[in-house]
C-alpha positions in Angstrom: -138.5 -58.7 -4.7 -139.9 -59.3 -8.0 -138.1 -57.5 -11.3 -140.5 -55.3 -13.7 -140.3 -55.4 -17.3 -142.5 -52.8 -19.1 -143.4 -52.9 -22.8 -143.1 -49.0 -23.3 -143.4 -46.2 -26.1 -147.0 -47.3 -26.8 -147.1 -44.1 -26.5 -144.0 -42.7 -25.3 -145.5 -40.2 -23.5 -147.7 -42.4 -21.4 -144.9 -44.7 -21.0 -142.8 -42.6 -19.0 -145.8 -41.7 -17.1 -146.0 -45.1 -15.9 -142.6 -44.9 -14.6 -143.8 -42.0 -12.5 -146.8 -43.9 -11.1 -145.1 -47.2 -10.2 -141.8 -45.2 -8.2 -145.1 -43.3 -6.7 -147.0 -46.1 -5.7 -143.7 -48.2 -4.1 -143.5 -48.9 -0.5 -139.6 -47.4 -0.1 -137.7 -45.1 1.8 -134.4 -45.2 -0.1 -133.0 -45.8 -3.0 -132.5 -49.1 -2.8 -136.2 -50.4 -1.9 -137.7 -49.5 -4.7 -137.9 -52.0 -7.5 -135.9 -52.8 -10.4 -137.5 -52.0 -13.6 -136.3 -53.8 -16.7 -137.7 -50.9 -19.8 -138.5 -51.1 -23.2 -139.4 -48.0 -25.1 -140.5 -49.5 -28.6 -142.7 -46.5 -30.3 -142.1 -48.1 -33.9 -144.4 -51.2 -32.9 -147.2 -50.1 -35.4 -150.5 -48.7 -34.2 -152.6 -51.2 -32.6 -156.2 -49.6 -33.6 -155.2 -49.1 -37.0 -155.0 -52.8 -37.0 -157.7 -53.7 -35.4 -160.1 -51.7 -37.2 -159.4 -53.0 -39.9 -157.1 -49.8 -41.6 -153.8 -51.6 -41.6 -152.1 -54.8 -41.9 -149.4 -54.1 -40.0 -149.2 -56.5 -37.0 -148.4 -55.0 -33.5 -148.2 -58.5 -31.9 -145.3 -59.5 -33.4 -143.3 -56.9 -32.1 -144.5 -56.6 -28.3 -144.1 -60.3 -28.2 -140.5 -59.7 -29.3 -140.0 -56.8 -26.8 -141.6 -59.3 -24.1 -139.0 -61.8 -24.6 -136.2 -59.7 -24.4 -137.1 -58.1 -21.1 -138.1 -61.8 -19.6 -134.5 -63.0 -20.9 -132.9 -60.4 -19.3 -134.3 -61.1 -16.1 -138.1 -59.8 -16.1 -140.2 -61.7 -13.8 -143.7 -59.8 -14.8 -144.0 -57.8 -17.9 -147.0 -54.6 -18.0 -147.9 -52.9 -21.3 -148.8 -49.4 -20.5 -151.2 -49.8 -23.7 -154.7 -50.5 -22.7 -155.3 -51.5 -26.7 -152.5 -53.7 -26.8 -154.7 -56.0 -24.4 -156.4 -57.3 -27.4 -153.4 -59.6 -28.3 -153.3 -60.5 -24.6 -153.8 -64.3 -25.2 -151.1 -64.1 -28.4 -148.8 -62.3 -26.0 -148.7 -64.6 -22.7 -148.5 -67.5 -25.2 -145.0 -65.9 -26.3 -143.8 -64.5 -23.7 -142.3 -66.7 -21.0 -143.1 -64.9 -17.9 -146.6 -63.7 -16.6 -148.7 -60.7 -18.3 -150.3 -58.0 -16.4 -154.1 -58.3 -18.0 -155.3 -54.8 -17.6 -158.6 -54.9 -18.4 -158.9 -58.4 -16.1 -157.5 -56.5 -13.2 -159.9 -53.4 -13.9 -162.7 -55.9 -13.7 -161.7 -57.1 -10.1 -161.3 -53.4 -9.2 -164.7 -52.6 -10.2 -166.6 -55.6 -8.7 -164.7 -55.0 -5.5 -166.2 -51.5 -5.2 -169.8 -52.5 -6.4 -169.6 -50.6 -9.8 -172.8 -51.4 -11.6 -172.3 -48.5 -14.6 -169.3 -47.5 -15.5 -168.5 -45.2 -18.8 -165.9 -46.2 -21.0 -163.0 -43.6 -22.7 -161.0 -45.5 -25.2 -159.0 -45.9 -28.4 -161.7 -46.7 -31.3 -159.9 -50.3 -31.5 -160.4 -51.0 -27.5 -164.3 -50.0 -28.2 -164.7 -51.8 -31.1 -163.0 -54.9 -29.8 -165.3 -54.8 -27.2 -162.7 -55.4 -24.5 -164.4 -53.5 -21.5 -167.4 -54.7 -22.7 -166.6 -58.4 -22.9 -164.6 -58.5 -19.1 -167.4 -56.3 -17.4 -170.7 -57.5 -18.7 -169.2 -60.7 -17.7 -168.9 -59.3 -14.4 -172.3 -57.5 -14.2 -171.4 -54.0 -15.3 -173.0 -52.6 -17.7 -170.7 -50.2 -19.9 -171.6 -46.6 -21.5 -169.7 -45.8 -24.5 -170.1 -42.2 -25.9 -171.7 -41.7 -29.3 -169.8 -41.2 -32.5 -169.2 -37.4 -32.0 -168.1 -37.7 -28.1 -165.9 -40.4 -29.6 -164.6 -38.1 -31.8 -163.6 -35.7 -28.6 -161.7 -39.0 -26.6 -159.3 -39.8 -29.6 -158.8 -36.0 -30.6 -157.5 -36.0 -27.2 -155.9 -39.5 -27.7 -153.9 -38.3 -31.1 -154.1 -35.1 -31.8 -153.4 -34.0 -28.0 -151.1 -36.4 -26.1 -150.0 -38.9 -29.1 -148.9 -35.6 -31.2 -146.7 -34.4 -27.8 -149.5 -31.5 -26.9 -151.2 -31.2 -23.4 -154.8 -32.8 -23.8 -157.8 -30.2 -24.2 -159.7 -30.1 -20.6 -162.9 -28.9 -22.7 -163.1 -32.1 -24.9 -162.5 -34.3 -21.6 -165.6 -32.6 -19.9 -167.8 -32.6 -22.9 -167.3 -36.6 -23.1 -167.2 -36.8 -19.0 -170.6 -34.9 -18.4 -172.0 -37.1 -21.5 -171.1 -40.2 -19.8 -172.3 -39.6 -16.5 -175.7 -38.0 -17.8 -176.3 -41.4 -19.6 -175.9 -42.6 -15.7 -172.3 -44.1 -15.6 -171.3 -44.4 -12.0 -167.8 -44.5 -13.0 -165.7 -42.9 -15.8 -162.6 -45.6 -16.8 -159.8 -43.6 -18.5 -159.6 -46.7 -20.5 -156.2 -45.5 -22.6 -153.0 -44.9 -21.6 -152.7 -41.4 -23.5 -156.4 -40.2 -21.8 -153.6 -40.6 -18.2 -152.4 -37.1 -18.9 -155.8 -35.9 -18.0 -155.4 -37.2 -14.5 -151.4 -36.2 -14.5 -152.7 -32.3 -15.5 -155.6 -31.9 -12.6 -158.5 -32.5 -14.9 -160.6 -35.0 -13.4 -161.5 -36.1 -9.8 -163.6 -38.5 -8.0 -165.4 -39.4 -11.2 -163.0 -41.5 -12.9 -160.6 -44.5 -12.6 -157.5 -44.3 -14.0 -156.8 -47.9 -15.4 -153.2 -47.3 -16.5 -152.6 -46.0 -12.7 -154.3 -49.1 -11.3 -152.1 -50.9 -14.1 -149.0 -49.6 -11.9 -150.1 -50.5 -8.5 -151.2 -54.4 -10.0 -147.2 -54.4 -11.4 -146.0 -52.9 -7.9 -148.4 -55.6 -5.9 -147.2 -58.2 -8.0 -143.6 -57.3 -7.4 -144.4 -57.5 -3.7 -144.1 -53.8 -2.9 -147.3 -51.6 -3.1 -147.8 -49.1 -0.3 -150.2 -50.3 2.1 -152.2 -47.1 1.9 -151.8 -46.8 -2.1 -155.0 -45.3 -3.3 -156.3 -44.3 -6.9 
């Protein structure tokens, strides 16, 4: 059985969320099956939009790499970063960091072609939309994405940092306002493509609608680690 190393704090909340989801989604009936998980809470790594967009030099890379190579040095044999953002210094990372990367948004292309998504609505950081990361992995794979317009945006990181970032339970009207946009513009699929926008599955806010990438994040790590439930479902 594969160890688990996990880049965490990005944010803290979500972090520990992940925790939750992985010791969920483990094939165990005791203590002892369930897998060991090497963790890293490093909230100080600096804000990976901010940097991306542009409104701050300070370089997150540098600092996950860092956390990467502590957790593979003391004995990590996969590393996830419950940050869906962070996957834009995925190629800087893996070149660092001397075991394999979970690549979120890679894996959440798989997921989608498997099921025959064709649309699929996107709720993100402004840095993940702007980087195009959904868009770049999915068009590639035939899906067209649906991002919402400037003020649904606004709605997705109110809930993002105002809500879950700033320690408060996310706003269920601001998730529905952006949800019903999406799937009027015909998405077929809603990702929760943040680790923060999580907490809106964890509080009973959304259903069938949406994908929960940082939950299919957790059963990818558990897979890999060679023990996902055989009946795991999202």
């Amino acid at each position: 059985m594969k160890k688990l190393g996990v880049i965490g704090g990005l944010g803290p909340q979500a972090g520990v969320y992940f925790l939750q989801l992985v010791t969920e989604l483990t094939d165990a009936g005791k203590d002892q099956d369930h897998i060991e998980i090497l963790f890293h809470s490093c909230p100080q790594i600096p804000d990976r939009t901010a940097f991306i967009l542009g409104e701050s030099n300070e370089d997150p890379a540098p600092g996950m790499a860092e956390a990467g190579r502590g957790l593979a040095l003391a004995g990590a044999d996969i590393i996830a970063i419950p940050c869906v953002t962070a996957n834009y210094f995925y190629d800087r990372l893996q070149a660092e960091i001397p075991v394999p990367v979970i690549d979120t948004i890679e894996e959440t292309a798989k997921y989608l072609t498997a099921r025959r998504i064709k649309r699929a609505g996107i709720m993100a950081t402004d840095g993940t939309i702007h980087a195009g990361l959904f868009q770049k992995h999915l068009e590639k794979a035939g899906i067209e994405c649906i991002v919402p317009d400037e003020a649904h945006q606004k709605s997705v990181m109110h809930i993002i940092y105002d809500n879950v970032k700033a320690g408060k339970a996310p706003e269920k009207e601001h998730y529905v306002r952006v949800r019903d946009a999406l799937l009027g513009a015909g998405a077929e699929l809603i990702l929760l493509g943040c680790t923060e926008l999580s907490m809106l599955a964890h509080a009973g806010f959304t259903g069938p609608e949406c994908l929960d990438v940082m939950r299919l994040l957790a059963a990818v790590s558990v897979r890999e680690c060679g023990k996902l439930k055989s009946d795991w479902d999202l």
